[in-house]
MIKOL-247296 format. One record per residue (C-alpha): z negated, x negated, y negated; chain. Coordinates in Angstrom, 2 decimals. Example, Ala and Ser with C-alpha at 12.3 -4.5 7.8 and 13.67 -1.06 7.14 Angstrom:
<pts>
<<-7.80, -12.30, 4.50>, "A">;
<<-7.14, -13.67, 1.06>, "A">;
</pts>
This chain:
<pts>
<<5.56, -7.55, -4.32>, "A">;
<<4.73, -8.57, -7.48>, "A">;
<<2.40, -11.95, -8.89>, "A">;
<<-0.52, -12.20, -9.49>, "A">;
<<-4.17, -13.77, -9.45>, "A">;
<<-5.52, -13.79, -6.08>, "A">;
<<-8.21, -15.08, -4.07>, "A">;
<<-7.68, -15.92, -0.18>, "A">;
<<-10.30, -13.88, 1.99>, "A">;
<<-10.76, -14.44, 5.57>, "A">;
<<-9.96, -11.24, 7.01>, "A">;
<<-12.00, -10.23, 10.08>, "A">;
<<-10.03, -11.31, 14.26>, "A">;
<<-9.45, -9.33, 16.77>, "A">;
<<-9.18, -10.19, 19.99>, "A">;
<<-5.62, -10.77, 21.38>, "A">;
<<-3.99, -7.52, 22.96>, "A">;
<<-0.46, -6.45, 24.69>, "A">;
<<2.31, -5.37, 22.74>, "A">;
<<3.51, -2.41, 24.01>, "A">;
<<7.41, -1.33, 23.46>, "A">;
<<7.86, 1.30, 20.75>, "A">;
<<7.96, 5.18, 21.30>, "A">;
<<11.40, 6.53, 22.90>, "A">;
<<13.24, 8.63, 20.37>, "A">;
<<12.04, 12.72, 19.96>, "A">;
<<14.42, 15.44, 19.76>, "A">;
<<12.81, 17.80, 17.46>, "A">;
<<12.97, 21.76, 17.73>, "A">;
<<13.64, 23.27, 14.41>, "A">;
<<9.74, 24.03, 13.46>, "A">;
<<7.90, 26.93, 11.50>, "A">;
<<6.87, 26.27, 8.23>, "A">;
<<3.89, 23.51, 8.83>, "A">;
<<4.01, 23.51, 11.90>, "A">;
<<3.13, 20.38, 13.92>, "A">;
<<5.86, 18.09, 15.57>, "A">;
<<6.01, 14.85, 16.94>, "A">;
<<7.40, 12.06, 14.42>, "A">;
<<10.68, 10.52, 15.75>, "A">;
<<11.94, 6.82, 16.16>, "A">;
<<13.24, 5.80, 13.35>, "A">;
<<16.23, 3.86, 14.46>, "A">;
<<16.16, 0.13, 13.33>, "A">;
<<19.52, -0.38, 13.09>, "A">;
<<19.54, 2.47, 10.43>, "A">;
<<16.94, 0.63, 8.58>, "A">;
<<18.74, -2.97, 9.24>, "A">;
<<22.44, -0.98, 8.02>, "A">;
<<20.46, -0.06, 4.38>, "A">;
<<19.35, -3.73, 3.81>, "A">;
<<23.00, -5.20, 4.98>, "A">;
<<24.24, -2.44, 2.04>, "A">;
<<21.57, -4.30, -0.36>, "A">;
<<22.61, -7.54, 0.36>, "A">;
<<26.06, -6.53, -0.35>, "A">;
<<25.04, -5.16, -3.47>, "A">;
<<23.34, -8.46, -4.51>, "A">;
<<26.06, -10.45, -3.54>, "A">;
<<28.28, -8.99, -5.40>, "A">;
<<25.60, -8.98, -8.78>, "A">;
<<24.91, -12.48, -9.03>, "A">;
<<22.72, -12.85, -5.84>, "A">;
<<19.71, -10.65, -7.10>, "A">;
<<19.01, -7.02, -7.91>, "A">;
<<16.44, -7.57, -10.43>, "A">;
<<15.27, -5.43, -13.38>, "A">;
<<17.74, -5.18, -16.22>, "A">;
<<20.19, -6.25, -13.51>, "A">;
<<23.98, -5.11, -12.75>, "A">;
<<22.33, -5.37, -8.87>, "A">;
<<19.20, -3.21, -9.74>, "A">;
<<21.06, -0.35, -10.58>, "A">;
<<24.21, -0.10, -7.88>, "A">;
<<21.00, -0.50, -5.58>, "A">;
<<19.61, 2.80, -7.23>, "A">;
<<23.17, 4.37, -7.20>, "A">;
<<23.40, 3.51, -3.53>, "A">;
<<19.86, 5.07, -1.86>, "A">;
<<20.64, 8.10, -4.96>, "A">;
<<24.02, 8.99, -3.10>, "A">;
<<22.41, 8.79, 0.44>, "A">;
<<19.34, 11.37, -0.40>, "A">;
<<21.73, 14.11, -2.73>, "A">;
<<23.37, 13.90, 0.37>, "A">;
<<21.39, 14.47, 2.87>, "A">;
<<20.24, 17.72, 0.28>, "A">;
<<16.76, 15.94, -1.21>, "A">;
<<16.60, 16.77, -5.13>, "A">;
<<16.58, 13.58, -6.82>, "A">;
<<15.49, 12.79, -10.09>, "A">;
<<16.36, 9.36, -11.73>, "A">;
<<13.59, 8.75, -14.64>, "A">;
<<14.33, 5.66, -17.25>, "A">;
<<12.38, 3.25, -18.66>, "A">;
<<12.13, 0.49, -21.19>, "A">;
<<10.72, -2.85, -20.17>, "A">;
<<11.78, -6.62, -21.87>, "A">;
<<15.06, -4.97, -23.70>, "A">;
<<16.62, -3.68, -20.57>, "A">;
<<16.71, 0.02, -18.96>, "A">;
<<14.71, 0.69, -16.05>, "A">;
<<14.95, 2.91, -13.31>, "A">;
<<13.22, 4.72, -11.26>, "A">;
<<14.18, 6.93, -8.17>, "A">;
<<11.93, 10.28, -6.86>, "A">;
<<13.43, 12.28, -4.20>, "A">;
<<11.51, 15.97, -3.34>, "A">;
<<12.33, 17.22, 0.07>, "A">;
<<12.52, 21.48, -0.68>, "A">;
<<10.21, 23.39, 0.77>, "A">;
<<6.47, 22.82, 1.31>, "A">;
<<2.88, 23.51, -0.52>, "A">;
<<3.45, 21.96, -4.18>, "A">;
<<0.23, 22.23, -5.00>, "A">;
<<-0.50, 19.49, -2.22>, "A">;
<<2.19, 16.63, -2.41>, "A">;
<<2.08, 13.45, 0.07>, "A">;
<<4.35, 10.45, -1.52>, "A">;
<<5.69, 7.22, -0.04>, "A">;
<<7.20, 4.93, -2.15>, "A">;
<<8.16, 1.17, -2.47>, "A">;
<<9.63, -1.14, -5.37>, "A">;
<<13.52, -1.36, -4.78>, "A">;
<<14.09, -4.34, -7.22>, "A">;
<<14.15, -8.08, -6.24>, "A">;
<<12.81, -10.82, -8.17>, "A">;
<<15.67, -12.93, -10.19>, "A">;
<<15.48, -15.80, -7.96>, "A">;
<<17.12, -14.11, -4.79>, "A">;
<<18.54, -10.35, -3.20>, "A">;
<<14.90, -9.46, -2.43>, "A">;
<<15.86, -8.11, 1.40>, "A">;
<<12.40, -8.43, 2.64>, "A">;
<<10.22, -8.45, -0.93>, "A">;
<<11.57, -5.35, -1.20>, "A">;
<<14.74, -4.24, 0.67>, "A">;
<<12.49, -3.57, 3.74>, "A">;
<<9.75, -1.47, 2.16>, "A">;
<<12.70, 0.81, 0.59>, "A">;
<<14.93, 1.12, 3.61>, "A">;
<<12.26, 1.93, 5.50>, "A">;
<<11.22, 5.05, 3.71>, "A">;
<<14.79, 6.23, 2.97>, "A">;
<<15.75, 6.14, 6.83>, "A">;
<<12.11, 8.44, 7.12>, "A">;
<<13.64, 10.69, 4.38>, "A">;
<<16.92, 10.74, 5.63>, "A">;
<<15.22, 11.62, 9.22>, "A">;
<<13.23, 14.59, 7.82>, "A">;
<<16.69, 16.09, 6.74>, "A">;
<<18.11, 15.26, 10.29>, "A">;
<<15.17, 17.34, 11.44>, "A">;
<<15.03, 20.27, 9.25>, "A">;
<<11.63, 19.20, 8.72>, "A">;
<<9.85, 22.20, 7.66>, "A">;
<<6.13, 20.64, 6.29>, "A">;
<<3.09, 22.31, 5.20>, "A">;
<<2.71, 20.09, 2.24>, "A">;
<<5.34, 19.17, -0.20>, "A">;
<<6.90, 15.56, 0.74>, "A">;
<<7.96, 13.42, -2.02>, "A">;
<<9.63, 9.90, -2.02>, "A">;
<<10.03, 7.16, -4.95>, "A">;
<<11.53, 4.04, -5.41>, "A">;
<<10.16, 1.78, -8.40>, "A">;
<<11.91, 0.09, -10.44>, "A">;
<<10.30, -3.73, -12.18>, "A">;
<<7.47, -3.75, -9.88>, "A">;
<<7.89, -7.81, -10.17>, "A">;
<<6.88, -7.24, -13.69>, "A">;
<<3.84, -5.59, -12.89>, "A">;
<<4.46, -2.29, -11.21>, "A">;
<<5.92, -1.44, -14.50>, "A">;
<<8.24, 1.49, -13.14>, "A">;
<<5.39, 3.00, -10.76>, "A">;
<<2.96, 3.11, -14.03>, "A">;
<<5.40, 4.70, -15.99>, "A">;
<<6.00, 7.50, -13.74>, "A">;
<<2.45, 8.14, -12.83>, "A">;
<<1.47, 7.94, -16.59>, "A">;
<<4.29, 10.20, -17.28>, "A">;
<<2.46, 13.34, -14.97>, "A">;
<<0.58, 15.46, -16.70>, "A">;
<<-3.18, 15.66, -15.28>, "A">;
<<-2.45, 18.99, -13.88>, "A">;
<<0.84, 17.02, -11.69>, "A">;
<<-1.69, 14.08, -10.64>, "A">;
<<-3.98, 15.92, -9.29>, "A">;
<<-1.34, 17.96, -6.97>, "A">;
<<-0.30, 14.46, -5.16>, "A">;
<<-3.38, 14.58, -1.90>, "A">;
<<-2.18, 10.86, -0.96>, "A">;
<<0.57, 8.19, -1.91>, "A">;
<<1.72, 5.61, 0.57>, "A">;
<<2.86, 2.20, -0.36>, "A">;
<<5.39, 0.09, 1.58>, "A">;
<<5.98, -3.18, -0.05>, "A">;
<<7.34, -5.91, 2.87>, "A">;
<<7.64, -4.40, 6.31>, "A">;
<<9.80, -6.61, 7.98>, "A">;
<<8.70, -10.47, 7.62>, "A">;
<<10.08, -12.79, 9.39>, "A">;
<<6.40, -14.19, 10.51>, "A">;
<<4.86, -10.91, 10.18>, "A">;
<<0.83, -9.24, 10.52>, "A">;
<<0.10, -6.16, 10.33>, "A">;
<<-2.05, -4.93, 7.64>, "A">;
<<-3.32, -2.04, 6.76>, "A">;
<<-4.16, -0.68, 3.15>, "A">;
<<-7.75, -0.16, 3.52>, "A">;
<<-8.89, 1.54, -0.16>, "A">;
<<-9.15, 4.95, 1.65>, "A">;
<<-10.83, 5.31, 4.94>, "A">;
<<-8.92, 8.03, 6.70>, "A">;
<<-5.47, 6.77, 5.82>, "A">;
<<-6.30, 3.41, 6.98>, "A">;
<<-7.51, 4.87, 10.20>, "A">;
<<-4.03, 6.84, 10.37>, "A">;
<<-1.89, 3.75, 10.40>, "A">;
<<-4.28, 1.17, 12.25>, "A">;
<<-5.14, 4.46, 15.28>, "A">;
<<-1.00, 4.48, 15.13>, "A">;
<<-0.79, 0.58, 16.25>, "A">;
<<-3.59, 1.04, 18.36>, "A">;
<<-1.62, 3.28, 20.87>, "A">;
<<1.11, 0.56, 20.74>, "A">;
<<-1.53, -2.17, 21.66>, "A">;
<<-1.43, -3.90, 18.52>, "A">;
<<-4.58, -4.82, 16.55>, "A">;
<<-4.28, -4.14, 12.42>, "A">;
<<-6.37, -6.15, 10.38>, "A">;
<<-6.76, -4.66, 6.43>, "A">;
<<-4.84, -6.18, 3.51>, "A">;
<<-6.53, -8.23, 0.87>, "A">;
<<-3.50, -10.30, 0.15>, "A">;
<<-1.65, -7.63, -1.71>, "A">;
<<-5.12, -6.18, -4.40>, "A">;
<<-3.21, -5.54, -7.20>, "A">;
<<-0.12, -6.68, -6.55>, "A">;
<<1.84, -3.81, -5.93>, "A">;
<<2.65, -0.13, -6.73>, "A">;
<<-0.11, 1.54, -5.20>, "A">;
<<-1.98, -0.02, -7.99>, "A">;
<<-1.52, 2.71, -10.93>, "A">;
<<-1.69, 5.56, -8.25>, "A">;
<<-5.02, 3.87, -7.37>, "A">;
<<-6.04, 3.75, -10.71>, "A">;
<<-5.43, 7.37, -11.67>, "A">;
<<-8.01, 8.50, -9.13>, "A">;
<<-5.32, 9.42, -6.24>, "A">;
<<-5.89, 8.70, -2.99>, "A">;
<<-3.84, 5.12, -1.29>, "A">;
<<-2.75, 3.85, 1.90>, "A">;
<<0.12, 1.34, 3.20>, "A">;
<<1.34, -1.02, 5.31>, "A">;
<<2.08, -4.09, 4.78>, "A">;
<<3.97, -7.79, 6.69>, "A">;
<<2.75, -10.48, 4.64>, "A">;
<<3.71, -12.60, 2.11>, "A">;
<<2.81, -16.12, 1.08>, "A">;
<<-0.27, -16.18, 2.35>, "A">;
<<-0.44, -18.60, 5.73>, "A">;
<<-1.05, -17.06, 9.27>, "A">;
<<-3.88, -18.36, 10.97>, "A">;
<<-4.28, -19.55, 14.75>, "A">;
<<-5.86, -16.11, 15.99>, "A">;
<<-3.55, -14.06, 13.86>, "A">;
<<-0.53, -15.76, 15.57>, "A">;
<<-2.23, -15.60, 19.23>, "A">;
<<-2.90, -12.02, 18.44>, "A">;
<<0.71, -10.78, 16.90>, "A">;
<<2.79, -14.22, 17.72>, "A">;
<<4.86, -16.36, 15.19>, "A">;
<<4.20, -19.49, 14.27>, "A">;
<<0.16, -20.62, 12.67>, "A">;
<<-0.07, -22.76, 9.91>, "A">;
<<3.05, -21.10, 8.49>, "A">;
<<3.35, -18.09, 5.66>, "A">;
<<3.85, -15.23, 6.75>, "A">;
<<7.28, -15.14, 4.54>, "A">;
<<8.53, -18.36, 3.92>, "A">;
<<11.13, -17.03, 1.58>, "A">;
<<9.16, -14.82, -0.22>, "A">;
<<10.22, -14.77, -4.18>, "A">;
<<13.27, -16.90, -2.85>, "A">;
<<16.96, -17.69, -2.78>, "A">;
<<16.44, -17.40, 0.66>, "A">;
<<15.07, -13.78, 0.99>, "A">;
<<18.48, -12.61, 2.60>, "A">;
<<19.26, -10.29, 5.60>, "A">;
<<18.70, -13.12, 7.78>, "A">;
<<14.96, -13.35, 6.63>, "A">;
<<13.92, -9.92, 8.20>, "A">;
<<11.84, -9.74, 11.76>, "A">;
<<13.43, -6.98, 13.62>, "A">;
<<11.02, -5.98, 15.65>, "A">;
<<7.93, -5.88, 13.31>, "A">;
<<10.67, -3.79, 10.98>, "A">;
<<10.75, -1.31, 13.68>, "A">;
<<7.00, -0.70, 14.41>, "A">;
<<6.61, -0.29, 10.06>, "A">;
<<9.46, 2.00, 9.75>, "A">;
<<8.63, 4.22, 12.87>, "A">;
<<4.38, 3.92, 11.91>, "A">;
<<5.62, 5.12, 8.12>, "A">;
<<7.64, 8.36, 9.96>, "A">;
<<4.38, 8.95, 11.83>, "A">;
<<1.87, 8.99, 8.47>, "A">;
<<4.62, 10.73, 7.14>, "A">;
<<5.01, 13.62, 9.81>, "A">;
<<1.47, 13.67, 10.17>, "A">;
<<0.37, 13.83, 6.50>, "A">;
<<2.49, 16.65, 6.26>, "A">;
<<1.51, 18.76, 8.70>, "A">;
<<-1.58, 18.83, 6.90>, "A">;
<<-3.75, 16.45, 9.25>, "A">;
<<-5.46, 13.65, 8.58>, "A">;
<<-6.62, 14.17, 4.97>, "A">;
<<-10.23, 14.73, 4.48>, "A">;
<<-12.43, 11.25, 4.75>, "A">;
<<-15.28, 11.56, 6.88>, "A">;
<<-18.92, 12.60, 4.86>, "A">;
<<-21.86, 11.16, 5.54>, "A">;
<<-25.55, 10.12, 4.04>, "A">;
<<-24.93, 7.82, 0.50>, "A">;
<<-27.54, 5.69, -1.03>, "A">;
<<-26.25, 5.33, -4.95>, "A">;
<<-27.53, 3.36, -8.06>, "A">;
<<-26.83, 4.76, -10.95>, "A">;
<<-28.51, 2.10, -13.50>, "A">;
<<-26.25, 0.57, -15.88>, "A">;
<<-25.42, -3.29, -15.88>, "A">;
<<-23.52, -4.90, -18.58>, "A">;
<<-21.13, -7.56, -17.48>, "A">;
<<-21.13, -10.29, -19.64>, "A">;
<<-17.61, -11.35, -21.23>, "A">;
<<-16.20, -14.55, -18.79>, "A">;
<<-19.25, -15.08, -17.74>, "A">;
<<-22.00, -15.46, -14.43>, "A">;
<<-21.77, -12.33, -11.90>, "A">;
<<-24.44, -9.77, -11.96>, "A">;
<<-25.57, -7.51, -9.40>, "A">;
<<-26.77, -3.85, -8.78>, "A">;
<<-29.33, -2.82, -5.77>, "A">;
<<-28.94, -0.51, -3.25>, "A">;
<<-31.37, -0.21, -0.70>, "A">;
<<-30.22, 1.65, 2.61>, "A">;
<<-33.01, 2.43, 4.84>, "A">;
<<-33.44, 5.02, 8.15>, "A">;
<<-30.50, 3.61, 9.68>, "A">;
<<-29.97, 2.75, 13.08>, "A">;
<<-28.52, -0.76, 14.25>, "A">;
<<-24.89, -1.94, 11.99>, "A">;
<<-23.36, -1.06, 9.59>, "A">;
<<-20.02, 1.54, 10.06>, "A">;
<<-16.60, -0.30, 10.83>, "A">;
<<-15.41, 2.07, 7.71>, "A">;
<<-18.77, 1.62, 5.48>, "A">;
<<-16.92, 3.66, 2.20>, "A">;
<<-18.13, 1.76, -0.97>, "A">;
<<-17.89, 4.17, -4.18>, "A">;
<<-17.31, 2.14, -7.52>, "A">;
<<-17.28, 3.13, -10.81>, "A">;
<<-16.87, -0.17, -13.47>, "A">;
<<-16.24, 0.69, -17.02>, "A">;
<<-14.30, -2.48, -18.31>, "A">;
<<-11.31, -2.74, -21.09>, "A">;
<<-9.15, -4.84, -18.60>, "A">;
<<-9.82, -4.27, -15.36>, "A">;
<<-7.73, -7.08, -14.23>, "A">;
<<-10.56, -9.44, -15.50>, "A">;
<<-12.76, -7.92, -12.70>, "A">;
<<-13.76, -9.58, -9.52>, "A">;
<<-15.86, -7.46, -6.80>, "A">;
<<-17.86, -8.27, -3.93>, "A">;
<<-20.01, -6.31, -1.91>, "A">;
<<-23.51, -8.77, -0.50>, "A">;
<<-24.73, -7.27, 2.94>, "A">;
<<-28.20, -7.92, 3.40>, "A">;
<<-27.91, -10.90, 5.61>, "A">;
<<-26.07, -12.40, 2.89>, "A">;
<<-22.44, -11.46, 4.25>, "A">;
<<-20.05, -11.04, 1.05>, "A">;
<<-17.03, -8.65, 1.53>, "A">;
<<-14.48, -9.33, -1.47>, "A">;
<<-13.87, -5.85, -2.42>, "A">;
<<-11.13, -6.73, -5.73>, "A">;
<<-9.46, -9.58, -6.95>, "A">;
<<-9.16, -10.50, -10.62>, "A">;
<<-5.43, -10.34, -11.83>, "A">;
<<-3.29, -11.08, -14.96>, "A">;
<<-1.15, -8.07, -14.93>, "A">;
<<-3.47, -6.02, -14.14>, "A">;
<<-4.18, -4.85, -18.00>, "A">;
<<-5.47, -0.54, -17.39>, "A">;
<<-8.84, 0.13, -17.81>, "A">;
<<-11.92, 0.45, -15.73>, "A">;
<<-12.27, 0.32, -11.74>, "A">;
<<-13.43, 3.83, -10.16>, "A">;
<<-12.43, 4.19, -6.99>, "A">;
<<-13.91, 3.90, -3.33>, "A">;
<<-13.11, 1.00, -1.21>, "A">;
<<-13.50, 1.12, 2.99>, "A">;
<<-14.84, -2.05, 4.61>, "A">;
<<-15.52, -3.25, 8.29>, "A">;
<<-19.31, -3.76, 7.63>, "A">;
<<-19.74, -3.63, 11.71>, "A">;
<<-20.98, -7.28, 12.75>, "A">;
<<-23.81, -6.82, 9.59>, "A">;
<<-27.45, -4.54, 9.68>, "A">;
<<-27.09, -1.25, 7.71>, "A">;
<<-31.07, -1.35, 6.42>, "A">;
<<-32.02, -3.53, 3.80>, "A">;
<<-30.99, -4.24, 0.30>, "A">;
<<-26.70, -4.32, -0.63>, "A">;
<<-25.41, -5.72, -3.25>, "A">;
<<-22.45, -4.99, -6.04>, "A">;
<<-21.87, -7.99, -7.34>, "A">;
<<-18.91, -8.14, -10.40>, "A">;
<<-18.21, -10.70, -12.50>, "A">;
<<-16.06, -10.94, -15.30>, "A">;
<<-13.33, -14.21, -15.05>, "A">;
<<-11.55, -13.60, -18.27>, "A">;
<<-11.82, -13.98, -22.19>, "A">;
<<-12.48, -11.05, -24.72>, "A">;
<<-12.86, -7.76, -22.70>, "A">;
<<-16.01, -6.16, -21.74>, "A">;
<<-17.56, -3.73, -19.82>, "A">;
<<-20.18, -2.58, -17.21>, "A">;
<<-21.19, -1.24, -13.77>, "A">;
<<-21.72, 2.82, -14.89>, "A">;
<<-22.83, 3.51, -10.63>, "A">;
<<-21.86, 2.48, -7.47>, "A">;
<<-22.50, 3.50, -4.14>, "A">;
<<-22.70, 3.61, -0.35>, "A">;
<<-21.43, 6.57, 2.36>, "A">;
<<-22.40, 6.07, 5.69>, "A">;
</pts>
């Protein structure tokens, strides 16, 4: 995961609740084409074998597999040889970033609907400082043991299934925006949902949940439900990671994600264990980011939850976000260059009791750098829900996408606020419409 500007948000508890073992493994009958089957284990000492071949790789490349690295590239050779293998059709597409060649890695799986592609990626390189096992061996292994698994299985999906690995995502998801700035419109559009796994297996892990899209959050946190384990959704990572440009180019998002150097509080560690008062990765952007820094068990429950969006996804389930009554303001409001916030008005009215748990919040900002941006959205009882946090990478324009929030402990009637305010020098824009689907 790469830098960035951040603001903490207190995410909303849960109660404590069991942790139940993981899923035995599935033998899987050779399908029809889209036909439905169960998603198997994905075997963690698979996953745990792909990061002991990283570290390997980054001990013998000057302890790092960075961008414009000797380690960065033997780590693209390496999960290249294990997908031509295993009879994906790889495509290795090369950048330039800081003087040195980039690479990134996008495996297609034959077979499938092209006109309606699901993708899971992660950044493979590390940051200079360390090997990068968990920041972002993890995220990597973990969705080349789930491709690796739908050639075991003869998978035959309904949809077309497509897998990348990114290449200077510490720079600022520079490989992930050059490949989705390379598609042509007419490609974009053909990719239904992308998945983002960046950090799956720290060593004081949560779980969190990507929550810009409400029915692939409600995949992944229904998934940990059945296993007795409470998500909460990810503000940590806004920005900060490859989803980011897929985001940005109107396609749908979702993800998983550990932690990183943000600290676990006292009900997050009564609810998942591991230690309060501590991050949840220690070594995060670190010397110390090594095989040893990798929590087996929360590796597991990422790797087999990503086989299980994966399988699911698909199959063709799962992809259509719920409808439902919107209340919209479309009145312009210019937002004044690194200055106050401003707000826009909506008011919601002929509801009954709360607001929905997945209250979808529509947003369309026209700004030169959106990374200047910071978003909340003001219940009316005066409850603010940090919807985006300002960044200094974050350098594309304008924010249009639609956000999902837990707006359950707040009334639905009454007035709601948008309120944006600008936090950086010399760009400008303005809220074009924003609005509210109950």
């Amino acid at each position: 995961m790469s830098t960035g500007a951040v603001v903490t948000l207190a995410a909303a508890l849960f109660a404590p609740a069991a942790i139940a073992t993981p899923a035995a493994p599935v033998t899987l009958a050779a399908p029809g084409p889209g036909a439905a089957t169960a998603a198997p284990d994905i075997p963690v000492a698979n996953v745990k074998a792909h990061l002991a071949q990283l570290q390997s790789i980054a001990n013998a490349n000057g302890g790092n597999r960075a961008h414009g690295r000797s380690g960065y590239k033997a780590s693209i050779d390496y999960v290249k040889g294990k997908l031509d293998a295993a009879g994906f059709t790889t495509t290795l597409q090369t950048f330039s970033y800081s003087g040195s060649t980039g690479y990134n890695l996008v495996a297609d799986w034959p077979g499938g609907d092209t006109s309606h592609v699901v993708m899971a990626g992660a950044h493979l390189d590390s940051v200079t400082a360390g090997p990068g096992i968990n920041d972002n061996g993890s995220g990597s292994a973990g969705i080349l043991e789930t491709a690796l698994a739908v050639s075991r299985a003869g998978l035959k999906p309904a949809k077309h299934l497509r897998f990348g690995w990114w290449g200077a995502e510490e720079y600022g998801m520079v490989g992930s925006r050059n490949y989705v700035n390379s598609l042509p419109a007419s490609e974009r559009s053909k990719i239904d949902s992308y998945l983002n796994f960046d950090m799956i297996g720290s060593p004081n892990p949560g779980y969190f949940t990507y929550r810009y899209d409400a029915s692939l959050d409600a995949l992944f946190r229904d998934y940990f439900a059945g296993l007795g384990i409470s998500t909460e959704q990810d503000f940590e990572g806004d920005g900060r990671s490859d989803h980011a440009p897929f985001q940005n180019a109107g396609i749908r998002v979702g993800g998983l994600f550990s932690g990183a150097d943000y600290t676990k509080t006292s009900a997050q560690a009564a609810k998942w264990g591991g230690t309060a008062g501590q991050p949840f990765d220690r070594c995060y952007h670190s010397s110390c980011d090594t095989s040893a820094n990798v929590n087996d068990t929360a590796l597991d429950r990422m790797s087999d939850a990503i086989a299980y969006a994966v399988w699911t996804l698909a199959a063709g389930d799962t992809t259509t976000p719920p409808t439902g009554t919107v209340f919209e303001n479309t009145t312009d409001v210019q937002i004044p260059d690194n200055g106050p916030a401003v707000t826009s008005a909506v008011t919601v009215t002929g509801r009954t009791g709360n607001a929905p748990a997945a209250l979808q919040v529509g947003v369309d900002i026209k700004h030169t750098w959106r990374g200047d941006v910071v978003i909340d959205l003001v219940a009316p009882n005066g409850t603010t829900f940090r919807l985006k946090n300002s960044s200094g990478s974050d350098s594309v324009p304008n924010v249009q996408t639609t956000y999902t929030v837990n707006a359950s402990a707040v009334p639905a009637n009454g007035t709601w606020k948008l309120k944006v305010q600008d936090v950086g020098p010399q760009d400008t824009g303005y809220i074009d419409s924003w609005k509210l689907t109950f």
